[in-house]
C-alpha atoms as a printed R data frame, in Angstrom:
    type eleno elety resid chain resno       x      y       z
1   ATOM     1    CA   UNK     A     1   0.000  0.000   0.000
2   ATOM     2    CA   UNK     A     2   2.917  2.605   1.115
3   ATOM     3    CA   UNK     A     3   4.276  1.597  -2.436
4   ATOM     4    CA   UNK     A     4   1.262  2.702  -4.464
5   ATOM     5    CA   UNK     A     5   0.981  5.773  -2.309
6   ATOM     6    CA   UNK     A     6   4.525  6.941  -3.262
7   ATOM     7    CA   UNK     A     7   3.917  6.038  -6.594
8   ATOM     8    CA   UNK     A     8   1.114  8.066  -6.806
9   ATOM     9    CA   UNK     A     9   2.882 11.337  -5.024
10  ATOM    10    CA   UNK     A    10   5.807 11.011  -8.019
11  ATOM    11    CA   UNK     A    11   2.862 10.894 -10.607
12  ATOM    12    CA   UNK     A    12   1.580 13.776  -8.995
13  ATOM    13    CA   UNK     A    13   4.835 16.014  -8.342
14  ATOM    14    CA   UNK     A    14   5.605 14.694 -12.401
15  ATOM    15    CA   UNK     A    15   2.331 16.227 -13.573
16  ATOM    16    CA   UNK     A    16   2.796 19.494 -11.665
17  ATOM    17    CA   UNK     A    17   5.822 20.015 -13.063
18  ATOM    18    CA   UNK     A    18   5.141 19.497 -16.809
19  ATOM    19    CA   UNK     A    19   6.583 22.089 -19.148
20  ATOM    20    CA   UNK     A    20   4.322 25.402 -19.614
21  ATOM    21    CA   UNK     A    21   4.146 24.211 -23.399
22  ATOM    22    CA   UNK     A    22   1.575 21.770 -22.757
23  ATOM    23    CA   UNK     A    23  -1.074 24.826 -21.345
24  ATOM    24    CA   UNK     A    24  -3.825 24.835 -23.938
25  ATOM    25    CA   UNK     A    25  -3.464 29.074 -23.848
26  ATOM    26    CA   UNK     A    26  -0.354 28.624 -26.341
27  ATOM    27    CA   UNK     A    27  -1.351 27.442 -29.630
28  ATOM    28    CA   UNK     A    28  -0.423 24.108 -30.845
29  ATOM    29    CA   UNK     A    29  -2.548 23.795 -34.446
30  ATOM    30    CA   UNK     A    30  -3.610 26.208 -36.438
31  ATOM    31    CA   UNK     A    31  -6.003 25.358 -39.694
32  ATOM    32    CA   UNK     A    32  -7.367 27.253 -42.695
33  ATOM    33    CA   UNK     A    33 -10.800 26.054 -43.384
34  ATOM    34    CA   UNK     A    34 -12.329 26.632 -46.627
35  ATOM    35    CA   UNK     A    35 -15.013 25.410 -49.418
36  ATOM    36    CA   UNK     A    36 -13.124 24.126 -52.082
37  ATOM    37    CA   UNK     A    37 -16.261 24.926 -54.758
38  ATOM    38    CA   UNK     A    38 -16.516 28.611 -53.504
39  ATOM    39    CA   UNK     A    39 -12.484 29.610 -53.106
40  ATOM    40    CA   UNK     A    40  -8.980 29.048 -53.833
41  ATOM    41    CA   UNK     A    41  -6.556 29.053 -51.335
42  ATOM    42    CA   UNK     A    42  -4.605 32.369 -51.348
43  ATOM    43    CA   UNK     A    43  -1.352 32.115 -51.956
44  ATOM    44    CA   UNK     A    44  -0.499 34.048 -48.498
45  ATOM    45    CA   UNK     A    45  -2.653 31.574 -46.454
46  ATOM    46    CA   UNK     A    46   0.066 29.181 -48.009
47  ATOM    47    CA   UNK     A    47   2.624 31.373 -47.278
48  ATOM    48    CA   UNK     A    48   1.868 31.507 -43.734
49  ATOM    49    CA   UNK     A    49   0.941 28.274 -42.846
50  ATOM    50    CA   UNK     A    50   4.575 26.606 -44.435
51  ATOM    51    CA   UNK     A    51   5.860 29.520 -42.235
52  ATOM    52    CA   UNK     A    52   4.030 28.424 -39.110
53  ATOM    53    CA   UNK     A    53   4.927 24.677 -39.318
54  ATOM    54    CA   UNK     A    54   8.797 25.336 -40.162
55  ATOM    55    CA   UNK     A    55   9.173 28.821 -37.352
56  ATOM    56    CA   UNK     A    56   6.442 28.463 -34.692
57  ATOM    57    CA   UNK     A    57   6.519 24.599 -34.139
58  ATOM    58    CA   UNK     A    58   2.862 24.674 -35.113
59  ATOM    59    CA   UNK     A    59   0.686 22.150 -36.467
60  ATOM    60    CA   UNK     A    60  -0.623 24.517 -39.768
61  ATOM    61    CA   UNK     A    61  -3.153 22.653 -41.912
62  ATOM    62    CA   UNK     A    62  -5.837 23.111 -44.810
63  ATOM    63    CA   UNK     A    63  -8.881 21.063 -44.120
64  ATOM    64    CA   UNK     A    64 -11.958 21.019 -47.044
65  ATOM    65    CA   UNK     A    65 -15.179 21.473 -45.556
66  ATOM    66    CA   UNK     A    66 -16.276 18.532 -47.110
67  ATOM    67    CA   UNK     A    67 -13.669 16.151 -45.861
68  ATOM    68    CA   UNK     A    68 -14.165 12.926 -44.067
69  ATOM    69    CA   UNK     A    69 -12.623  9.855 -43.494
70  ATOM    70    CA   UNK     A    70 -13.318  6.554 -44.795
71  ATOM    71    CA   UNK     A    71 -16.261  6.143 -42.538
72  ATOM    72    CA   UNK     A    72 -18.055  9.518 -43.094
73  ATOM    73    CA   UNK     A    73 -16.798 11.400 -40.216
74  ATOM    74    CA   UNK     A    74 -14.927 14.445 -39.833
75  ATOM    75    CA   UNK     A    75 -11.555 13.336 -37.977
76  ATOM    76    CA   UNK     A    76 -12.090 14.063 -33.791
77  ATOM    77    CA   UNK     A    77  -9.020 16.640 -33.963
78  ATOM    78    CA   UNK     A    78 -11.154 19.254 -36.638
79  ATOM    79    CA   UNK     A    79 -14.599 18.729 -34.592
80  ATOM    80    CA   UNK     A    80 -14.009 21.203 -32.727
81  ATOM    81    CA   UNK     A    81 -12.220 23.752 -34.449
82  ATOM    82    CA   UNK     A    82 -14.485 23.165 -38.159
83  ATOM    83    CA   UNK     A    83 -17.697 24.304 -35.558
84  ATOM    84    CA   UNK     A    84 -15.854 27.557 -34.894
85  ATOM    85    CA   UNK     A    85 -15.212 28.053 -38.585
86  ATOM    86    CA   UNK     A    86 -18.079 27.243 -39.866
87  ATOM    87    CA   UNK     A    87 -19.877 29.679 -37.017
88  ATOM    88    CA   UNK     A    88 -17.451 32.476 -38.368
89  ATOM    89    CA   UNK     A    89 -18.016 31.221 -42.270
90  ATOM    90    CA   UNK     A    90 -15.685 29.989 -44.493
91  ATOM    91    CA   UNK     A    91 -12.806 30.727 -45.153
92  ATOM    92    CA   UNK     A    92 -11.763 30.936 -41.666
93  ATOM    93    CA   UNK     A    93  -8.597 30.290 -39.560
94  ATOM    94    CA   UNK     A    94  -8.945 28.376 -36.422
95  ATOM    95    CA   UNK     A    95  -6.223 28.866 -33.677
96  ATOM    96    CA   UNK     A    96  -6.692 26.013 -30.895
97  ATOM    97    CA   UNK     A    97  -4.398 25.138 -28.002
98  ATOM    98    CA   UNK     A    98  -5.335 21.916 -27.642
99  ATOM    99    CA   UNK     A    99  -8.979 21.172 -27.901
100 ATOM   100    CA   UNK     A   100  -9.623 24.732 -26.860
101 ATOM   101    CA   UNK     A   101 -10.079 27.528 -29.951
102 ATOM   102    CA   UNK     A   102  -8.013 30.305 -29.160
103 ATOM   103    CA   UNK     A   103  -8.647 32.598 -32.027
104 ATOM   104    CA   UNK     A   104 -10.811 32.859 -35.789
105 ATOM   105    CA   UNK     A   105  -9.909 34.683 -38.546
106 ATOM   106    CA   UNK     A   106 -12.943 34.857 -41.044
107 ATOM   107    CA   UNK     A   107 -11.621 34.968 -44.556
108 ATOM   108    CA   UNK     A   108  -7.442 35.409 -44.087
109 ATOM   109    CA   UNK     A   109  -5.869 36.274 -47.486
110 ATOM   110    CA   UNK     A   110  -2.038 37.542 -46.412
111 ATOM   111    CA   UNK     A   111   1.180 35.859 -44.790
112 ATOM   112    CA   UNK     A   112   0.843 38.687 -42.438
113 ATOM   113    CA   UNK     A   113  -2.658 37.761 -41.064
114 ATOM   114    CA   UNK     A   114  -1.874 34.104 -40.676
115 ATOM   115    CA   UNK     A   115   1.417 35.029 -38.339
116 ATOM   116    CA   UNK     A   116  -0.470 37.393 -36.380
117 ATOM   117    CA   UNK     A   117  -3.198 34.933 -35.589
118 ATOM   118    CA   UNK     A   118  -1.212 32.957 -33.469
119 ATOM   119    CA   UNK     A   119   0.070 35.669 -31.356
């Protein structure tokens, strides 16, 4: 019993002292959402989502509105974030930090806009 109590406390003390990084107030994905029969993807959206991947460490994706996988659904990690664009209308850039949406962008078009999304 004293064994499973101390592993317990180190479990703990461990989690308490995770790095700030993992606090879903920093953002860890950010994903342009569009229609693919009502836009084009601008060139700066591009732009600035290569940029956020290779300088920001973050996850920077396009995601069709009318994507699914092989069974229908919309994959879990866009749930969340496709709601918020979809509320804003698309185009729209969804910031999350971790399942929590940080910031929208409704209808980004520059490099610019993208980097200071994620601020």
């Amino acid at each position: 019993m004293k064994r499973l109590l101390l592993v317990v406390a180190v479990l703990m003390m461990a989690i308490a002292f995770l790095p700030v990084s993992w606090s879903a107030t920093k953002p860890t994905a950010a994903t342009y959402f569009y229609e693919k029969d009502d836009t084009a993807v601008p060139l700066g959206v591009t732009t600035g989502l290569n940029r956020l991947n290779r300088e920001r460490g973050i996850v920077a994706t396009l995601f069709e509105d009318d994507t699914s996988d092989g069974d229908g659904d919309i994959p879990d990690q866009y749930k969340i974030p496709l709601e918020a664009a979809r509320k804003a209308g698309l185009p729209a850039l969804v910031v999350v930090g971790g399942v929590k949406v940080l910031n929208v962008v409704p209808a980004p078009t520059t490099e610019v806009q993208m980097m200071e999304a994620v601020k």
